[in-house]
MMTF fields as JSON, N, C-alpha, C and O atoms, coordinates in Angstrom:
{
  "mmtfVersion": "1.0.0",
  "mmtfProducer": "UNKNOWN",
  "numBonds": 435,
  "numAtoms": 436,
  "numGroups": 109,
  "numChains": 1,
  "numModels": 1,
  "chainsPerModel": [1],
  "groupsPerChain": [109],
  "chainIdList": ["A"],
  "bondAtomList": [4, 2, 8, 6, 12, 10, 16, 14, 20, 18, 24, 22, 28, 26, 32, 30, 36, 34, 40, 38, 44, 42, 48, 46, 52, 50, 56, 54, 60, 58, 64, 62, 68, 66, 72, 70, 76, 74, 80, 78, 84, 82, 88, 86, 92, 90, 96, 94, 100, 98, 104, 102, 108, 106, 112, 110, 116, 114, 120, 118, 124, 122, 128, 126, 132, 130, 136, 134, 140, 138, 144, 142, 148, 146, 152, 150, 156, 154, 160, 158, 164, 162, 168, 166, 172, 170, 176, 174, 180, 178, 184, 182, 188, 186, 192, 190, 196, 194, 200, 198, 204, 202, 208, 206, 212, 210, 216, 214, 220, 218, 224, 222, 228, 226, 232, 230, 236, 234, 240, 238, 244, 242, 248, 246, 252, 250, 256, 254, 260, 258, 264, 262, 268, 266, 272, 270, 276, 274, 280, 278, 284, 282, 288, 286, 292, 290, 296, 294, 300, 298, 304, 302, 308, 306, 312, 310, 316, 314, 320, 318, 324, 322, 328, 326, 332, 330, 336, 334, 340, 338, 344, 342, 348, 346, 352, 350, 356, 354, 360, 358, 364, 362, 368, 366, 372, 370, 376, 374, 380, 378, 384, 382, 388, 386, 392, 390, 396, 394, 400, 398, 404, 402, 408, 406, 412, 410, 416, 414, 420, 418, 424, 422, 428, 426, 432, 430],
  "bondOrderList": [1, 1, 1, 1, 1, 1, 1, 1, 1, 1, 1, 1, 1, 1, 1, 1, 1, 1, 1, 1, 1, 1, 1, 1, 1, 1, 1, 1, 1, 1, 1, 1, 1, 1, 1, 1, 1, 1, 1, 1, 1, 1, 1, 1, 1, 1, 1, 1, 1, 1, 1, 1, 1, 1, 1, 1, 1, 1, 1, 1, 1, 1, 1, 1, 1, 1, 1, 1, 1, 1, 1, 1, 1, 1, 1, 1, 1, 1, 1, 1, 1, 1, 1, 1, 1, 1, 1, 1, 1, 1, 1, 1, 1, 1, 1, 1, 1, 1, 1, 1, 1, 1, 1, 1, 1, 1, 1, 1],
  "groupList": [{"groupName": "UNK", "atomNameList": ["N", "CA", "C", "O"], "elementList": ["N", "C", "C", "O"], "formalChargeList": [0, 0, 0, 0], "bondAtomList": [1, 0, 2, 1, 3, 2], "bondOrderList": [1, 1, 2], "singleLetterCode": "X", "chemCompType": "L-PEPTIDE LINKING"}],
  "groupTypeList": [0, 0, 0, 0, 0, 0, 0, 0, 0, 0, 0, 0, 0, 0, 0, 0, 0, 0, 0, 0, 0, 0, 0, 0, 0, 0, 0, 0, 0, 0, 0, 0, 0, 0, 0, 0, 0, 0, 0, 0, 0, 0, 0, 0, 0, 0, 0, 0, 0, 0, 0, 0, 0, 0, 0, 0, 0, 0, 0, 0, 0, 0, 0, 0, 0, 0, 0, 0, 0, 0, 0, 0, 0, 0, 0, 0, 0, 0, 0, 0, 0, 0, 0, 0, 0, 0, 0, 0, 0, 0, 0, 0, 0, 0, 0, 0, 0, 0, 0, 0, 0, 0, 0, 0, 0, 0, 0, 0, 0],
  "groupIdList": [1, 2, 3, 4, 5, 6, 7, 8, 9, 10, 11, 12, 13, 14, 15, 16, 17, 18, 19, 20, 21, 22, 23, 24, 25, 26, 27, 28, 29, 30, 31, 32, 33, 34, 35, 36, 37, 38, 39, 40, 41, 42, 43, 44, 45, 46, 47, 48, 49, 50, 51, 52, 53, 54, 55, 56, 57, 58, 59, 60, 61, 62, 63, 64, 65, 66, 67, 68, 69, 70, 71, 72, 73, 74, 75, 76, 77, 78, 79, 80, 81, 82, 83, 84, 85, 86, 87, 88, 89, 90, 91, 92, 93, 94, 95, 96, 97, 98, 99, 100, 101, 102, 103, 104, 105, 106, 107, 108, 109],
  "secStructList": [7, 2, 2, 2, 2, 2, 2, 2, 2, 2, 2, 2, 2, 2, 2, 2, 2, 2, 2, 2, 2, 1, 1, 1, 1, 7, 6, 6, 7, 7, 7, 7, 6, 6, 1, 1, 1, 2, 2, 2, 2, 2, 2, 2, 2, 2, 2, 2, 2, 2, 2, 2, 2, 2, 2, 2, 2, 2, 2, 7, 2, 2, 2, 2, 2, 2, 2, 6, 6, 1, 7, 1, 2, 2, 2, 2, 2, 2, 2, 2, 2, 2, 2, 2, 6, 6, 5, 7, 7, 1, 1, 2, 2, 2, 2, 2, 2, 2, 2, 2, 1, 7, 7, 7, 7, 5, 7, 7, 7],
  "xCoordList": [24.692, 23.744, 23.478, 22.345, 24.524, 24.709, 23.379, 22.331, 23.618, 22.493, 21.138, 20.426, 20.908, 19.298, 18.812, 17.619, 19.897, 19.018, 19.027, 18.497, 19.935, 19.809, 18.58, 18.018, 17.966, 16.776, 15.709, 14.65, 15.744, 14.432, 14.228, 13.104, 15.233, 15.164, 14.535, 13.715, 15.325, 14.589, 12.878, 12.151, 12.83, 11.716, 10.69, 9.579, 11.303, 10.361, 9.874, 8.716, 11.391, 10.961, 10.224, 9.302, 10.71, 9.467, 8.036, 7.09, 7.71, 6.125, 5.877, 4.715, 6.746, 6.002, 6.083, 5.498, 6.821, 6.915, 5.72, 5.074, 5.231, 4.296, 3.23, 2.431, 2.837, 1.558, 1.418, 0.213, 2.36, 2.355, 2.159, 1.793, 2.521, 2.238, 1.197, 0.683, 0.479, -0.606, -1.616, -2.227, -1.857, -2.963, -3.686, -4.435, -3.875, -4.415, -3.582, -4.144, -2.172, -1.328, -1.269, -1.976, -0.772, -0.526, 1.25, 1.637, 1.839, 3.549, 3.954, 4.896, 3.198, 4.14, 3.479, 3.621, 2.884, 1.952, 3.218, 3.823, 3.179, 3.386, 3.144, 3.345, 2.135, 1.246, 1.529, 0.683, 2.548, 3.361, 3.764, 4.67, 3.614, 4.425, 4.606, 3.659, 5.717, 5.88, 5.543, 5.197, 5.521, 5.086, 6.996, 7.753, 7.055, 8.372, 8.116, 7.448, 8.595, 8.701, 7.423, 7.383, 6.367, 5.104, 4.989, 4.57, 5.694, 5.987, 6.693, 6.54, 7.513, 8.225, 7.181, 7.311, 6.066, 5.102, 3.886, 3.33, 3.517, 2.664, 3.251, 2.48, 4.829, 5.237, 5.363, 4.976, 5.77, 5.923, 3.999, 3.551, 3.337, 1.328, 1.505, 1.706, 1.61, 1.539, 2.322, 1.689, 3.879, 3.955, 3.673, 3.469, 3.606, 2.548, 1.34, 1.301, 0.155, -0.71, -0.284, -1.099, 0.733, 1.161, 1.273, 0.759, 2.084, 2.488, 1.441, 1.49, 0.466, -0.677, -1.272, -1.525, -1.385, -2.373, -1.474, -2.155, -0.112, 0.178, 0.166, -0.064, 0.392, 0.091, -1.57, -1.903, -2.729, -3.678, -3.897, -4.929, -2.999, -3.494, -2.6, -2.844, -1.477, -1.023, -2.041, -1.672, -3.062, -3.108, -4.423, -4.825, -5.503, -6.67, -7.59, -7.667, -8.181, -9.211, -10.508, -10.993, -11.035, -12.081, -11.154, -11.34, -10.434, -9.628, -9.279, -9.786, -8.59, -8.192, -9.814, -10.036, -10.699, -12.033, -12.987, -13.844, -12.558, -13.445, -12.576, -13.111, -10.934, -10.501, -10.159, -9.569, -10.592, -10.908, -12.335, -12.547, -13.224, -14.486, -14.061, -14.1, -13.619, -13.513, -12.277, -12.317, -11.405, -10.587, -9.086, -8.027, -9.752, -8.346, -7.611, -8.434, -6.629, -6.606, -7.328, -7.697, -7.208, -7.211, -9.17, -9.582, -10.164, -11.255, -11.748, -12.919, -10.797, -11.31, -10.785, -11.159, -9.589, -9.398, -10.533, -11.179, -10.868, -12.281, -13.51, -14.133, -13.507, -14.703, -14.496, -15.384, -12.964, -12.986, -13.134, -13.556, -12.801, -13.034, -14.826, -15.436, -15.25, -16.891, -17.431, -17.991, -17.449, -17.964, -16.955, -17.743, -16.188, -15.428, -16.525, -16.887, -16.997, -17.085, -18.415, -19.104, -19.334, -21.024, -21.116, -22.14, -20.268, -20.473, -19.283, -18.075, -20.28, -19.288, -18.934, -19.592, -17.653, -17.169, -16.377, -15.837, -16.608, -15.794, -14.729, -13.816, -14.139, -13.24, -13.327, -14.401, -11.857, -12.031, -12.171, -12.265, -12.308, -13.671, -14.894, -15.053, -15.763, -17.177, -16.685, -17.464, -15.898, -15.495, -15.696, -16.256, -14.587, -14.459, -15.685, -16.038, -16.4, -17.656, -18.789, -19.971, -18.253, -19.904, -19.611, -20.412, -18.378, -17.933, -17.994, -18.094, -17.897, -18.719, -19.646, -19.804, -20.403, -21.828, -23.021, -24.235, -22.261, -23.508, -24.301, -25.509, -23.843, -24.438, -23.756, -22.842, -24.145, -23.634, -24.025, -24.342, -24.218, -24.873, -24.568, -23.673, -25.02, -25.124, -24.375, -24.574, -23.59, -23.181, -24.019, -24.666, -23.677, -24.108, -23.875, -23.405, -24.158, -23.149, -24.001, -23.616],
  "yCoordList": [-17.203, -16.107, -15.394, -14.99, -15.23, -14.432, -15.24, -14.639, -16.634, -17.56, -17.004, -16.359, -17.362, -16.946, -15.724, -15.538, -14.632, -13.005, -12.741, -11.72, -14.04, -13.759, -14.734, -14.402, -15.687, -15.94, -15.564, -16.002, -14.678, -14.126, -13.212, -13.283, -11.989, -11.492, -11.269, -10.41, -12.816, -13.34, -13.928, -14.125, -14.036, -14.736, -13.359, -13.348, -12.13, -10.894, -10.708, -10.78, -10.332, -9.986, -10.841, -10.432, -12.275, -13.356, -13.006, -12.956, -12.753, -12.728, -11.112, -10.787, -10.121, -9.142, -8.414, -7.347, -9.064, -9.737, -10.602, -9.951, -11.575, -12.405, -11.685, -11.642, -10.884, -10.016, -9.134, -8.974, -7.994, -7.353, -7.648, -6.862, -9.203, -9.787, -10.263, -9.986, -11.325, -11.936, -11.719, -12.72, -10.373, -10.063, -9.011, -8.506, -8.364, -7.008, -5.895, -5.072, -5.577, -4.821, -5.113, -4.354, -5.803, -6.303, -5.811, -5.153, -6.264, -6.122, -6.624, -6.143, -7.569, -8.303, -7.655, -8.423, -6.55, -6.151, -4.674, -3.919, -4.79, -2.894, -2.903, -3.534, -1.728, -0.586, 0.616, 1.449, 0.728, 2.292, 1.499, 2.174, 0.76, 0.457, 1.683, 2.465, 1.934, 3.361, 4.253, 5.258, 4.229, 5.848, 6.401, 5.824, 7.185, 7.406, 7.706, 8.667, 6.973, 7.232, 6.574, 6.417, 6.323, 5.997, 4.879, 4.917, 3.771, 2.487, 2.639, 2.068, 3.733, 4.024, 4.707, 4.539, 5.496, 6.485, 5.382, 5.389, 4.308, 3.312, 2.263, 1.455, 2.038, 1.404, 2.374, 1.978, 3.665, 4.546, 4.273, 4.031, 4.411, 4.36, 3.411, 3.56, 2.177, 0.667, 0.661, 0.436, 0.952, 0.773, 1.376, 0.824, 2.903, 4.187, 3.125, 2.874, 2.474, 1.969, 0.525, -0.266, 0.391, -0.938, -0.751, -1.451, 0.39, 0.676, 1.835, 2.073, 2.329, 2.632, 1.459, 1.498, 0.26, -1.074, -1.287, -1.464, -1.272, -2.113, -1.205, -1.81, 0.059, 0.966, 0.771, 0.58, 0.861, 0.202, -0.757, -0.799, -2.102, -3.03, -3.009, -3.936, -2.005, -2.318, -1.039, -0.692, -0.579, 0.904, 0.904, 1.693, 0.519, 0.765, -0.61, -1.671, -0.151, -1.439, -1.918, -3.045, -0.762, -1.371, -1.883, -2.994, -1.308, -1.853, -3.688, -4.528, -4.173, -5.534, -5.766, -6.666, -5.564, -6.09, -6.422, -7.305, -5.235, -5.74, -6.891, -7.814, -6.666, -7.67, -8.994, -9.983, -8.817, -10.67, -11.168, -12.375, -10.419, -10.636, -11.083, -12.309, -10.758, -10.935, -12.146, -12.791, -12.613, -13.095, -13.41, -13.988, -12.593, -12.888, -11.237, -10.412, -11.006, -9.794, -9.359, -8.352, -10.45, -10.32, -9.756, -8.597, -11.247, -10.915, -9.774, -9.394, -9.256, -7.65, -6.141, -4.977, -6.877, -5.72, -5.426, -4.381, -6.87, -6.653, -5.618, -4.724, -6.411, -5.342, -4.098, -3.278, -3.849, -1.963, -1.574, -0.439, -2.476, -1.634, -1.374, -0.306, -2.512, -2.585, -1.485, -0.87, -0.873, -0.063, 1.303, 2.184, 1.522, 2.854, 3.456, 4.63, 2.306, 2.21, 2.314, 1.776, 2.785, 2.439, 3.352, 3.987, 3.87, 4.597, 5.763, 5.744, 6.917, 7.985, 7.494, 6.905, 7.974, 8.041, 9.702, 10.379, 9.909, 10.966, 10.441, 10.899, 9.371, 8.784, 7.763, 7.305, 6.946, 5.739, 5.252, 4.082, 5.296, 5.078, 4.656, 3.44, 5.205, 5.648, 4.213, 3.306, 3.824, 3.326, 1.312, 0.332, 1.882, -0.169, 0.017, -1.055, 0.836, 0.417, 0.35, 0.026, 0.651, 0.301, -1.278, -1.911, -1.574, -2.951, -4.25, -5.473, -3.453, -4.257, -4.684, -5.686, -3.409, -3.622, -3.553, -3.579, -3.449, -2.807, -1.868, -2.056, -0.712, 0.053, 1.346, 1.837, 1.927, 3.057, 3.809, 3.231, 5.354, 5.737, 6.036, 6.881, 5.625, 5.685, 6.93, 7.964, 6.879, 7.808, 8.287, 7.821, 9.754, 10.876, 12.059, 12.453, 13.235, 13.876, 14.991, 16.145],
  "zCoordList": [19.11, 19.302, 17.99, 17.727, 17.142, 16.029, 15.114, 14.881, 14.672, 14.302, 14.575, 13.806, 15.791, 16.321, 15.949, 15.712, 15.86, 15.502, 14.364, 13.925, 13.284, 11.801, 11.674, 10.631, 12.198, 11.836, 12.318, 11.868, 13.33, 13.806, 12.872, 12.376, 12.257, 10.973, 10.073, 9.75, 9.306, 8.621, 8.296, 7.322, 9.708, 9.728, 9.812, 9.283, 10.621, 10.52, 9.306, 8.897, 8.484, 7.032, 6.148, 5.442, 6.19, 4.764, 5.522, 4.736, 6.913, 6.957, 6.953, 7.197, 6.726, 6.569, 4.894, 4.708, 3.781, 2.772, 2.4, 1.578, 2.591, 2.7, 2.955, 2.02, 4.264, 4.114, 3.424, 3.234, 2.593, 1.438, 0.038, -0.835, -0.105, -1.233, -1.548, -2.632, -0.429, -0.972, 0.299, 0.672, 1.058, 2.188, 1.434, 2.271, 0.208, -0.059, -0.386, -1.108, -0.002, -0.677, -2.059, -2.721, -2.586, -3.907, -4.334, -5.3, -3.501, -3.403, -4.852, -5.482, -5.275, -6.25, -7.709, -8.66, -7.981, -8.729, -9.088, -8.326, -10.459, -10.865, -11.426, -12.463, -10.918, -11.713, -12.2, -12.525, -12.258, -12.858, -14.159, -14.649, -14.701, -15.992, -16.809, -16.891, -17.42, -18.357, -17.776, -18.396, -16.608, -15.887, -15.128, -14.348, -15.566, -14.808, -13.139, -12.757, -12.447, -11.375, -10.039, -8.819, -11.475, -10.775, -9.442, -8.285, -10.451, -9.205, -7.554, -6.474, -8.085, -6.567, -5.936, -4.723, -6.226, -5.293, -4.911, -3.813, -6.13, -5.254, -4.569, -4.052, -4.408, -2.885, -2.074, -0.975, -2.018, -1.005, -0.521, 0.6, -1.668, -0.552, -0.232, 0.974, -0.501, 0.119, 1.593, 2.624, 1.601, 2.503, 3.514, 4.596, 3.257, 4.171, 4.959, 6.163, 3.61, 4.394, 5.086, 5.56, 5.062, 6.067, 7.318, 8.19, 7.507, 8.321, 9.597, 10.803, 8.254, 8.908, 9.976, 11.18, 8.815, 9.556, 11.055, 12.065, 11.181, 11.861, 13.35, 14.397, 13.36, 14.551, 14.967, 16.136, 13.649, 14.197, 14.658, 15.327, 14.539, 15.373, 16.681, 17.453, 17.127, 18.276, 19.242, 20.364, 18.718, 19.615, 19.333, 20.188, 18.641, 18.424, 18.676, 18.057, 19.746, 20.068, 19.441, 19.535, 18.718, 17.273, 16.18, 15.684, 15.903, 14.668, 15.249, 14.505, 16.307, 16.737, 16.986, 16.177, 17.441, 17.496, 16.327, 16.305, 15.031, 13.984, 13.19, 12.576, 13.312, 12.45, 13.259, 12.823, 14.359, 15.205, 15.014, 15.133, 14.756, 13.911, 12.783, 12.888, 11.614, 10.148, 10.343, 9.295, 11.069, 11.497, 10.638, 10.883, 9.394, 8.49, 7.798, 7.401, 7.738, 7.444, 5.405, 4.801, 5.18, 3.613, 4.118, 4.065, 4.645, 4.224, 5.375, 5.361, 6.363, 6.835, 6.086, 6.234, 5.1, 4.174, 3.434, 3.505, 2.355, 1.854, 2.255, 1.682, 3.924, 4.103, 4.44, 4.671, 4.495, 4.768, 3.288, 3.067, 2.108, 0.945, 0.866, 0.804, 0.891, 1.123, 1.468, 0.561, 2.869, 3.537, 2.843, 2.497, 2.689, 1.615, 0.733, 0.66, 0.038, -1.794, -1.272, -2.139, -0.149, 0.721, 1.235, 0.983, 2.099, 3.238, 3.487, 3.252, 4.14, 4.432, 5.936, 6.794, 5.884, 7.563, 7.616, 6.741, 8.981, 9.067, 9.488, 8.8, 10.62, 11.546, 11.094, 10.704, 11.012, 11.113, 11.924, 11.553, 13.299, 14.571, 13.818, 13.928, 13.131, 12.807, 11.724, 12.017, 10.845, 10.364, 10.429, 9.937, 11.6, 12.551, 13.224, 13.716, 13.428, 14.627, 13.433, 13.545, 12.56, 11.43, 10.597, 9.909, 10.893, 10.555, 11.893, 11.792, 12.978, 13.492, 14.33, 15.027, 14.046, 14.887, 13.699, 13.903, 12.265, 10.769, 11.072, 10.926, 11.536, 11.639, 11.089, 11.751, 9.914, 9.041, 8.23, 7.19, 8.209, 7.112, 5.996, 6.008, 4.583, 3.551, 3.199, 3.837, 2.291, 1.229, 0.175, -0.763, 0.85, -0.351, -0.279, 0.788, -1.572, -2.023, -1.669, -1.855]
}
């Protein structure tokens, strides 16, 4: 028994490892070089927004609807940067429903 729950584990951690590294986090990346302290505050945001993603996909039904549309997490990360860097949202509601119905209004100041 001891066996089986050290590899289910395991197996939690290499794929949630694996989606931090190469899905859009950028795990294997530091960006604090020479910054004291910097690297520890952009894994503390990374994993903040991981852990953001992953309550959205057990609890939010646009969020699992736009990213079963886009069907991969990397190219529906893409398009939430897309629509960011385009469009105001007040909600991220207003957000997944402009990702996937294209319907959103323009940013401005």
């Amino acid at each position: 028994m001891r066996g089986a729950r050290a590899r289910a584990r395991w197996k939690i951690e290499n794929e949630t490892f694996n989606t931090l590294k190469n899905q859009g986090y950028h795990f294997g990346h530091n960006f604090g070089l020479e910054k004291k302290h910097l690297s520890e505050v952009f894994v503390l945001l990374m994993m903040l927004s991981f852990l953001v993603d992953q309550i959205q996909q057990l609890c939010c039904p646009l969020f699992k609807a736009a990213w079963k549309k886009w069907k991969t997490k990397r190219s529906f990360g893409e398009k939430v940067r897309f629509h960011f860097h385009g469009f105001l949202f007040n909600t991220m509601e207003e957000l997944y429903y402009s990702i996937l119905y294209h319907k959103a209004k323009p940013f401005s100041l």
